[in-house]
Each structure stands twice: as C-alpha cells, then as structure tokens.
C-alpha positions as YAML, in Angstrom:
chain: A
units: angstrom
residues:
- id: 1
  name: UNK
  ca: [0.00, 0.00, 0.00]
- id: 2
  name: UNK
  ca: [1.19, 3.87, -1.03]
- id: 3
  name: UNK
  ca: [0.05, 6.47, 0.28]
- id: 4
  name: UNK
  ca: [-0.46, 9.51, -2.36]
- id: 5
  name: UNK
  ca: [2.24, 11.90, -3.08]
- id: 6
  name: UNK
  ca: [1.54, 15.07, -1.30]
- id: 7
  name: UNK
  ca: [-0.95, 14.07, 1.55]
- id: 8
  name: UNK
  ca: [1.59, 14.23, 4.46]
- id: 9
  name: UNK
  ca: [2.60, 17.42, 3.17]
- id: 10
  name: UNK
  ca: [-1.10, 18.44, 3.09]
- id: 11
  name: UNK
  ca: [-1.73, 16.78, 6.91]
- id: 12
  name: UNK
  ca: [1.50, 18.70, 8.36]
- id: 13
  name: UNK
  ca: [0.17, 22.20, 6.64]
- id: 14
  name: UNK
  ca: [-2.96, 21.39, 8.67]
- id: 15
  name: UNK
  ca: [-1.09, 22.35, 12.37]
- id: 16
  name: UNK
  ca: [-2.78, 24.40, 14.60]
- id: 17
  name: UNK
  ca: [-1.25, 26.83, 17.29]
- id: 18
  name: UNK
  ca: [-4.47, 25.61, 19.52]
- id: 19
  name: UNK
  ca: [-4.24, 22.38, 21.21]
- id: 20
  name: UNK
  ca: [-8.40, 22.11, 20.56]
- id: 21
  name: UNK
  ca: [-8.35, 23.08, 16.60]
- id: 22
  name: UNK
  ca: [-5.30, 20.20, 17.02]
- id: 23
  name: UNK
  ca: [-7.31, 18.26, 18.03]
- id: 24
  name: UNK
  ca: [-10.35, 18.82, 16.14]
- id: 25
  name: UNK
  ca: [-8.39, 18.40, 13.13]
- id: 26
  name: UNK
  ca: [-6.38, 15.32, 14.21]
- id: 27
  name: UNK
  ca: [-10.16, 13.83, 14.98]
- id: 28
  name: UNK
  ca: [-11.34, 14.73, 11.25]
- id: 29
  name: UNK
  ca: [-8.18, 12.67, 10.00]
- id: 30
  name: UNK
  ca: [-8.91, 9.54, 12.36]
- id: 31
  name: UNK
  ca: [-12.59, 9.80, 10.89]
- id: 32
  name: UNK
  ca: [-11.45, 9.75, 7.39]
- id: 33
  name: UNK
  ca: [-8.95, 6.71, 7.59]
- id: 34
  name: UNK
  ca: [-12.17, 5.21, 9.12]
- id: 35
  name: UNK
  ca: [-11.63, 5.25, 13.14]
- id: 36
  name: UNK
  ca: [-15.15, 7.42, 13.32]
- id: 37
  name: UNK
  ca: [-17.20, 8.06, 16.20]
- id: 38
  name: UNK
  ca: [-18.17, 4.43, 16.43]
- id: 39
  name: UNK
  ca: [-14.82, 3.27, 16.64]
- id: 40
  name: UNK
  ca: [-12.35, 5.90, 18.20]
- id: 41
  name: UNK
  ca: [-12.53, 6.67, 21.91]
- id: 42
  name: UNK
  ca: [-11.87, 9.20, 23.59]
- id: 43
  name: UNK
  ca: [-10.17, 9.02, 27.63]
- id: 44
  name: UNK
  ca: [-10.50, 12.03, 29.84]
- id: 45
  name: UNK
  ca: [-6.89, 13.24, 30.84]
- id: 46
  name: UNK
  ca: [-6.62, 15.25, 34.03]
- id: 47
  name: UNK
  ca: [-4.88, 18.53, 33.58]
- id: 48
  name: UNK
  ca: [-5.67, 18.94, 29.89]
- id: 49
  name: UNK
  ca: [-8.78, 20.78, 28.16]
- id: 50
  name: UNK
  ca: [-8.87, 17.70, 25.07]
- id: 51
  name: UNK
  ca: [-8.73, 14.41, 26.07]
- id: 52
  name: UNK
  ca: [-6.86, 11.24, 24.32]
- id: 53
  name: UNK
  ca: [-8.00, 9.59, 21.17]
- id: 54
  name: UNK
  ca: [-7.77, 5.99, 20.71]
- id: 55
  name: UNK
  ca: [-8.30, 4.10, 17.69]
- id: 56
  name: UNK
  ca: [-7.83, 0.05, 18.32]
- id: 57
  name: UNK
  ca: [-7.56, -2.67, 15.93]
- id: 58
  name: UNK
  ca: [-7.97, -6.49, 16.65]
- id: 59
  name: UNK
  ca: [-5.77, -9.07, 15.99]
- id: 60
  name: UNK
  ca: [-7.11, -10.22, 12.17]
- id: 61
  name: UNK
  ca: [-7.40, -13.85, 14.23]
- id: 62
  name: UNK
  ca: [-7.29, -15.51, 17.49]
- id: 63
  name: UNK
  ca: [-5.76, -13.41, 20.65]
- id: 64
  name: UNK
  ca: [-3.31, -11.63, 19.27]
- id: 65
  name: UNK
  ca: [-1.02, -9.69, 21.65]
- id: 66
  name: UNK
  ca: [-1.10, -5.55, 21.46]
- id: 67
  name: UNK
  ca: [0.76, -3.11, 19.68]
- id: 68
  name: UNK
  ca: [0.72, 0.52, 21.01]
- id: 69
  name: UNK
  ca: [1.69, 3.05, 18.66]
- id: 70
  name: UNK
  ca: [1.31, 6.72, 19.86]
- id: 71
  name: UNK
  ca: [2.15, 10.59, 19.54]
- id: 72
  name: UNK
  ca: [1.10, 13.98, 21.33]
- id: 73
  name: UNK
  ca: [-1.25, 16.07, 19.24]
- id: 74
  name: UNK
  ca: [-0.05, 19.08, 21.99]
- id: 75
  name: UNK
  ca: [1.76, 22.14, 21.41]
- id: 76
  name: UNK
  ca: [3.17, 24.96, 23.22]
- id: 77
  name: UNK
  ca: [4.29, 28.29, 21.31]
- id: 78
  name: UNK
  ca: [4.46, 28.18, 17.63]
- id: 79
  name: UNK
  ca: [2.93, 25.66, 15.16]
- id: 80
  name: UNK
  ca: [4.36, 22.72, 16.79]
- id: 81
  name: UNK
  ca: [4.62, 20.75, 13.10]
- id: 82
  name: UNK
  ca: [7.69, 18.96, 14.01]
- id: 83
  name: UNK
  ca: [6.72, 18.49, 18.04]
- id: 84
  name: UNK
  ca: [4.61, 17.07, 17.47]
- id: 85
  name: UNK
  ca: [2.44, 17.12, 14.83]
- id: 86
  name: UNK
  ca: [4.61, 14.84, 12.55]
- id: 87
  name: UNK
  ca: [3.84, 12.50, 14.34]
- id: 88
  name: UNK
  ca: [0.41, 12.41, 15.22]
- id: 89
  name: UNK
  ca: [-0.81, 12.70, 11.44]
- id: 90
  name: UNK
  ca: [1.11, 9.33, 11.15]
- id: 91
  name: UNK
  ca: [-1.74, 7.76, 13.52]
- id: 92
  name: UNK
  ca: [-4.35, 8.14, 10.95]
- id: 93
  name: UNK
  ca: [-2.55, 6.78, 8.02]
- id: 94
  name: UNK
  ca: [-1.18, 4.01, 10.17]
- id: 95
  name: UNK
  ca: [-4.74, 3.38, 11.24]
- id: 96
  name: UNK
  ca: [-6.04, 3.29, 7.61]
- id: 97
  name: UNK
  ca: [-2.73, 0.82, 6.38]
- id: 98
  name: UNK
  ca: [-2.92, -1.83, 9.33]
- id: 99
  name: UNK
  ca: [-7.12, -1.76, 8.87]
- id: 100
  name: UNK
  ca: [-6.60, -2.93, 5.29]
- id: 101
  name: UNK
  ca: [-3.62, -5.77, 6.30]
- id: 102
  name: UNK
  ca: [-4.22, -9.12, 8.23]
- id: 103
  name: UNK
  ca: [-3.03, -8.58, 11.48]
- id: 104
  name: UNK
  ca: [-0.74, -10.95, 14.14]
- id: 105
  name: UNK
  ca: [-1.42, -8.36, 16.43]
- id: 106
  name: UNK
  ca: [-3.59, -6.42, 17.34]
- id: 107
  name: UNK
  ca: [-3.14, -2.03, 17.63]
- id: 108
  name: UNK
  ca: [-3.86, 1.09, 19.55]
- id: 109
  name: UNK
  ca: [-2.92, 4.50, 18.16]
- id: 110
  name: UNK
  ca: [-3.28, 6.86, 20.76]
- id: 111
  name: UNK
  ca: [-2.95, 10.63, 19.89]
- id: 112
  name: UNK
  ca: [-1.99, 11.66, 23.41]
- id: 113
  name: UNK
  ca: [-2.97, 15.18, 24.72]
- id: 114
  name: UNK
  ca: [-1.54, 17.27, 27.92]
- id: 115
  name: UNK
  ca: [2.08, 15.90, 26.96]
- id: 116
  name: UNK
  ca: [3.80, 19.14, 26.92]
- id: 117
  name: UNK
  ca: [2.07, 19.45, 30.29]
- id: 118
  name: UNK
  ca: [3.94, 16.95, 31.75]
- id: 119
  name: UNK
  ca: [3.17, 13.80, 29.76]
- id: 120
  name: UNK
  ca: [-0.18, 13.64, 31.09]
- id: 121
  name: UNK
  ca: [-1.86, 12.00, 28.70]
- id: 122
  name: UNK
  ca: [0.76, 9.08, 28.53]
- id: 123
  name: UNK
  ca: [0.22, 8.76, 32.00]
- id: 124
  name: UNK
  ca: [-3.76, 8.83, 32.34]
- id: 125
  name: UNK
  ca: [-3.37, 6.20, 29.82]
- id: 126
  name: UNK
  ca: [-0.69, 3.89, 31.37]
- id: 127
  name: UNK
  ca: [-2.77, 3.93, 34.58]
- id: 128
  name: UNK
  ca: [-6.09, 2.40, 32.75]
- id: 129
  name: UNK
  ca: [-4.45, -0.73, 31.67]
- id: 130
  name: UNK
  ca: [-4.78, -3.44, 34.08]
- id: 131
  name: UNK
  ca: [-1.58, -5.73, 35.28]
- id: 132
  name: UNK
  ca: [-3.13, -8.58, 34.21]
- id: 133
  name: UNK
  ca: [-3.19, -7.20, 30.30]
- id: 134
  name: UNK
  ca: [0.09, -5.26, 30.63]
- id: 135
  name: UNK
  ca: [1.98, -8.80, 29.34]
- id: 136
  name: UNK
  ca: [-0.09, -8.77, 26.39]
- id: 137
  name: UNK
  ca: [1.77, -5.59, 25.12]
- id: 138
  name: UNK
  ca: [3.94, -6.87, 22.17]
- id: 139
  name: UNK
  ca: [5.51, -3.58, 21.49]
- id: 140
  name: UNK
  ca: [5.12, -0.42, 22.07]
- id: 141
  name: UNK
  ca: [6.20, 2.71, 19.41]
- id: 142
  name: UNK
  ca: [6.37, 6.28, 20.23]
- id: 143
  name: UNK
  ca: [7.00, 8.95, 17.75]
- id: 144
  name: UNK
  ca: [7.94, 12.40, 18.42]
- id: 145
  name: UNK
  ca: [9.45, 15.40, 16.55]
- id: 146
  name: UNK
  ca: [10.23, 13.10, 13.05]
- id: 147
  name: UNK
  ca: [12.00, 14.69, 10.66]
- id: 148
  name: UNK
  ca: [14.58, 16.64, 12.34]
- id: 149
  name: UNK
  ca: [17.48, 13.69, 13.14]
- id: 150
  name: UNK
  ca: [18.27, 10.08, 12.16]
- id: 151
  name: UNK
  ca: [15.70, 7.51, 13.77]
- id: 152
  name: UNK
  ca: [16.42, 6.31, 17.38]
- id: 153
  name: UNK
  ca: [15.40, 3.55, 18.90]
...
C-alpha cells in the first residue's frame, strides 16, 4: 500500500497553534482513515482541556497480543509541526494501512494530549491498563518530533 504523493505534506500544513483546533483536526483525520465516532474513543486526561483519542484494531485472528503506537497532538508556542504534529498525522494513516492488512497483532494509536504538560496523557493512559493485560503488550512505538534527526530507537 502507497500512500499519495503530497498528503503528508497536506496533513502537516494542517497544524494548529491551539491544542483544541489540534485536536479537532487530528479527529477529522482519524474519521477519514475510518476510526469514526463508532470506533475511536476518547479518555479524559486530568490537567488537559482535550482528552486522548484511541483508535484500536484487533488481531485479524485468534488473541493476538497488542501493539501501542502513539504521539502527542499538543503544542506549546508556535505551530508545533515537528513536536509534534509529525507525528500524530502518522496515527491516521497508520490506522487506515494496518485496517486494510491481516493482522498478528492487534493495535492502539493513541494521539496523546496534555504531553507538553507533563506527559499527562501518557500517563492517564498507562494507569487504565490493568496488570493482568500489561503482558499482552507486544511492542510499544512512540513517535515524536520526526523529521529533524536520524531515527532512534
């Protein structure tokens, strides 16, 4: 699968200075790569006016273990397209790509809000997974601020 020349380009001109047109926008994205209102939810996140979005896949069969895959939609000062915006329009297209592919594993992209606050989104969602699913979690990817150096893992 490709995605079309030009649409990250289009999704980064789309950053906000204000964390809530952020994340009105992000949510527009998530509902086009077909993680709508009956699929995405949304987690309150103390300490932040917008709360996290989370768009799950299952496992294509069986009991797959979990994939997390997440970015902060939040800014503070300036457009914030590098930190972090580049990487929360990934969540969408990811979304959209592993939706259309059979799947070991299941996903969660998470756009996580309040994270220039303190990484409290992150943390409000960390504390809603119970013990007894934590060693389901395959893998876990963050990105953050692509674009600017080589890849680090």
């Amino acid at each position: 699968m490709t995605l079309k020349e030009g649409v990250l380009e289009e999704r980064l001109r789309l950053a906000s200075p204000k964390n809530p047109e952020r994340y009105r926008r992000l949510k527009e994205l998530f509902a086009k790569s077909g993680c709508d209102s009956g699929t995405l939810r949304e987690q309150k996140v103390g300490g932040s006016n917008e709360p996290n979005m989370i768009c799950g896949l299952p496992a294509s069969e069986g009991q797959g273990r979990k994939i997390l895959v997440g970015a902060h939609f939040d800014s503070v000062g300036g457009d914030g397209i590098i930190d972090n915006w580049s990487g929360a329009v990934l969540l969408p297209t990811l979304y959209e790509f592993a939706g259309r592919a059979q799947r070991r594993h299941g996903f969660e992209f998470i756009a996580f809000a309040g994270e220039e606050k303190g990484l409290l989104g992150s943390r409000a969602y960390l504390r809603t997974i119970p013990k007894t699913e934590r060693s389901q979690i395959a893998a876990v990817i963050i990105m953050d601020s692509l674009g600017l150096t080589p890849t680090k893992c």
